[in-house]
C-alpha positions as CSV (number, residue, x, y, z in Angstrom):
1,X,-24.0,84.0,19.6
2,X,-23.8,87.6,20.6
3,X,-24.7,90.0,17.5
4,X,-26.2,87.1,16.0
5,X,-28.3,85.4,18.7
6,X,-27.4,82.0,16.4
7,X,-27.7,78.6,18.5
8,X,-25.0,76.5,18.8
9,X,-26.0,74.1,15.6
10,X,-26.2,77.3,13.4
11,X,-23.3,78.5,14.6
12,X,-21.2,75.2,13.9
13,X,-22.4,74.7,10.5
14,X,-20.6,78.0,9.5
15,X,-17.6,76.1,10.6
16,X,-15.3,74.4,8.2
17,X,-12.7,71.8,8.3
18,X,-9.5,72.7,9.8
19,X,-7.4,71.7,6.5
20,X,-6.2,74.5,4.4
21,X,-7.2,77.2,7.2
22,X,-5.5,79.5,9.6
23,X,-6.5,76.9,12.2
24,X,-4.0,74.7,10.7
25,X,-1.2,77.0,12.0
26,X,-2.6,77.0,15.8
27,X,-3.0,73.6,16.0
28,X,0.4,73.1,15.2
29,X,2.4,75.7,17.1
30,X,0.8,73.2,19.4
31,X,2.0,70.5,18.5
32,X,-1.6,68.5,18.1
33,X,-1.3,67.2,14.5
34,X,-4.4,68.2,12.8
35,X,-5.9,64.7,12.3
36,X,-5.9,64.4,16.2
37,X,-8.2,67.7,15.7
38,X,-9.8,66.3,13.2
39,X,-11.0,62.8,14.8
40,X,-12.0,65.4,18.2
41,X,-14.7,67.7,16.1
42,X,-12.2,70.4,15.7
43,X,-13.0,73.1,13.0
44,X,-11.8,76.6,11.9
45,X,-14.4,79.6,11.9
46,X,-13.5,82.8,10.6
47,X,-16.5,85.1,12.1
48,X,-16.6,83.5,15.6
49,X,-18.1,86.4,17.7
50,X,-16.4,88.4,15.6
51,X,-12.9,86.9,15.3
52,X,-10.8,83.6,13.4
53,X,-11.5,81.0,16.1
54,X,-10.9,76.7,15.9
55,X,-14.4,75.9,17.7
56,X,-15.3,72.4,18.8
57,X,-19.1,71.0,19.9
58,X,-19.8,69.9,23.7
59,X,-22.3,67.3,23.9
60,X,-24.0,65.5,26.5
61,X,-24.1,61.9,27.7
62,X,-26.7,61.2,24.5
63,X,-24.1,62.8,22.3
64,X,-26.9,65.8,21.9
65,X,-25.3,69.2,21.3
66,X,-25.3,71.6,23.8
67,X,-22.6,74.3,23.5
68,X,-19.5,75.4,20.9
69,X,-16.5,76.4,22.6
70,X,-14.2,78.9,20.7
71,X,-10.4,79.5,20.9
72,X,-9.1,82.6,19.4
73,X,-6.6,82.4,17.4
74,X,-5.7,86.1,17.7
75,X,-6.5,88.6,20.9
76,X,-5.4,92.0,21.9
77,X,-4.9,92.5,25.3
78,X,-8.7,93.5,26.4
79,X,-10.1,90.7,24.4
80,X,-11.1,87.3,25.7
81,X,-8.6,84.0,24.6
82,X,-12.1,82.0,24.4
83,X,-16.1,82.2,23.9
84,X,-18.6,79.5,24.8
85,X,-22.2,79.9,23.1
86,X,-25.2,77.6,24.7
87,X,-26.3,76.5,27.6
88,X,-24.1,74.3,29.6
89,X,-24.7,70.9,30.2
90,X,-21.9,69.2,28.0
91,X,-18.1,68.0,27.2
92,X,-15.4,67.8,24.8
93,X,-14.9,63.9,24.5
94,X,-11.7,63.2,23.0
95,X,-10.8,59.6,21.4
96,X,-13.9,58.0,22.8
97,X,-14.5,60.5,26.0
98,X,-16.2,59.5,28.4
99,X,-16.8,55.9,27.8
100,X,-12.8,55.3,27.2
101,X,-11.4,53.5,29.8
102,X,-9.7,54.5,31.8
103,X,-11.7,57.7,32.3
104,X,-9.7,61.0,32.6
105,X,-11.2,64.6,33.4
106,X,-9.2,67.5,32.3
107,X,-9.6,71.0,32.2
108,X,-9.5,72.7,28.7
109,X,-9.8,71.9,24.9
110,X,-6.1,71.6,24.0
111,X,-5.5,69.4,27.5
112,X,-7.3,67.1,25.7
113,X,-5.8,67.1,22.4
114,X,-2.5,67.2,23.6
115,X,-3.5,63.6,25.7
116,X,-5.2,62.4,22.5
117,X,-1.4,63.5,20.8
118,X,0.1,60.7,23.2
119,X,-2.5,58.4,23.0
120,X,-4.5,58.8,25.6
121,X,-9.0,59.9,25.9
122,X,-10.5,62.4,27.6
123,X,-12.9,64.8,28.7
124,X,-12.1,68.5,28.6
125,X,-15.4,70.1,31.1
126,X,-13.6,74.1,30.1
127,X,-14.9,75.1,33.7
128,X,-18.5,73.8,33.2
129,X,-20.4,71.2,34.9
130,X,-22.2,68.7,33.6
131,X,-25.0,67.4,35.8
132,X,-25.0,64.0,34.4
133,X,-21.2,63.2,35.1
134,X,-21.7,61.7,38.6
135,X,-24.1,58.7,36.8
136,X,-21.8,58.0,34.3
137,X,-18.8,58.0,36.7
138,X,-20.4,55.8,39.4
139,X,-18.3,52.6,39.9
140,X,-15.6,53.7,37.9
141,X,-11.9,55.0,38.6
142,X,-11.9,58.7,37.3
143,X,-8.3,60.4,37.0
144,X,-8.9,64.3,37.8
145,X,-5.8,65.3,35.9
146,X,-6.6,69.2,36.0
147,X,-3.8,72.0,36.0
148,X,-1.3,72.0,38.8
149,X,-2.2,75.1,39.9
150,X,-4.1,76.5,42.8
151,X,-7.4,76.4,40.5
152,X,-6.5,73.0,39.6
153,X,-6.5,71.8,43.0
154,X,-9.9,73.5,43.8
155,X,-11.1,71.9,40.9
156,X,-10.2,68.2,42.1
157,X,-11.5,69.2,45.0
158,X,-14.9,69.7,44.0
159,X,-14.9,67.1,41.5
160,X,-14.1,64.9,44.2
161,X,-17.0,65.9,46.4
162,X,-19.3,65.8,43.6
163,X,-18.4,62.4,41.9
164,X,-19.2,60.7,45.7
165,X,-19.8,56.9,43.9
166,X,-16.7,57.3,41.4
167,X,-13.3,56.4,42.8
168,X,-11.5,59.1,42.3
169,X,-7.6,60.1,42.0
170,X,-5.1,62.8,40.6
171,X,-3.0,63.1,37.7
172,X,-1.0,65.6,37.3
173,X,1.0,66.9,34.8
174,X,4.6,66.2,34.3
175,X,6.5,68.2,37.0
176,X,7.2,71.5,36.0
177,X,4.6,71.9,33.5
178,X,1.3,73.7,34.7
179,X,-0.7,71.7,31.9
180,X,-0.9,68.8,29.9
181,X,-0.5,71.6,27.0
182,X,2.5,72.8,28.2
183,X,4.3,69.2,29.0
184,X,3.7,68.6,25.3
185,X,5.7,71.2,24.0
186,X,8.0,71.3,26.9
187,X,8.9,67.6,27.1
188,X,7.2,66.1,24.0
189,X,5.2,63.2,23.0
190,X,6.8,60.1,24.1
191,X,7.5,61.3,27.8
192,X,4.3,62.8,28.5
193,X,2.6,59.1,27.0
194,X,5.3,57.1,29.4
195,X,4.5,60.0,32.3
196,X,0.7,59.0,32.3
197,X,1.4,55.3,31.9
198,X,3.7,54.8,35.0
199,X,1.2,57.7,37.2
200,X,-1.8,55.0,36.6
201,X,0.3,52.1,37.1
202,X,2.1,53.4,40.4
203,X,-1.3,54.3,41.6
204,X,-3.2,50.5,41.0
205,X,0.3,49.6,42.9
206,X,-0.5,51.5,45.9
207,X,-4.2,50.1,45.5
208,X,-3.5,46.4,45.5
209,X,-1.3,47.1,48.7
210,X,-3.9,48.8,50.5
211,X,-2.0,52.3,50.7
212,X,-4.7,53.7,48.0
């Protein structure tokens, strides 16, 4: 932690429950109901690098912890939305993660709770690789549902190329929403759930006819 030089487990144990906090507020303007945030290791931190942050753990595929990732809940202009402390190698897994089927890869933290809103797991990565993705992916069907967005599609891209033993496909979020944040607010609960459903279902179609 900058200032402090604290690792990532000294750091988190300054963290406290979300309940009763400023992070109560943010979660909710997002529509994530706080037990979702709860059940995904979500806590509140008032002197995160300096400023109120809701923090989370990454962890690797032995559920070790390797990182915290902040998200402001405040920022002026100059100042960063986000901080992550440690050093790499780990995810957010959301309602089971990784070993939920079926296996969904999104971009960041509140992609993941607003999925978990409507029912659904994942993995948030926030921009960082984990070398040990490709093993546990092997075999599987893995649903890249990153932004739709030019960074989005770079990042299927090299998710793709990376995950060479996974079969891998796209999800994206409902049309006109950049993000699976966005589409909850924007369109709600119930259509984002049915949204995902009849993606994953329209693409086994398409597989069972030989098109996919």
């Amino acid at each position: 932690m900058p200032g402090t030089g604290e690792n990532p487990g000294e750091r988190l144990t300054q963290a406290v429950p979300l309940a009763g906090t400023p992070g109560t507020a943010y979660i909710e303007r997002r529509a994530v109901p706080v037990p979702v945030a709860d059940a995904a290791g979500v806590r509140f931190d008032a002197n995160f690098g300096g400023r109120p942050a809701v923090v989370v753990p990454l962890r690797d595929d032995r559920d070790v912890l390797t990182s915290v990732h902040g998200r402001y809940l405040n920022n002026l202009r100059s100042q960063n939305k986000m901080l992550t402390i440690g050093p790499g190698g780990g995810v957010i897994n959301v309602r089971g993660g990784w070993r939920a089927e079926p296996l969904i890869l999104v971009e960041g933290l509140f992609d993941a709770l607003s999925l978990a809103t409507c029912g659904w797991a994942s993995v948030a990565t926030i921009g960082r690789w984990a070398p040990w993705l490709p093993q546990v992916c092997a075999g599987r069907v893995v649903w890249l549902a990153f932004d739709a967005s030019r960074p989005g599609e770079a990042d299927v891209a090299r998710y793709a190329e990376r995950l060479p033993r996974a079969d891998v496909r796209r999800l994206r979020p409902p049309k006109q929403c950049k993000d699976w944040s966005t589409a909850l607010l924007k369109v709600g609960r119930k259509v984002v759930a049915s949204w995902v459903v009849d993606r994953l279902a329209a693409s086994e179609q398409l597989r069972v006819q030989g098109v996919a």
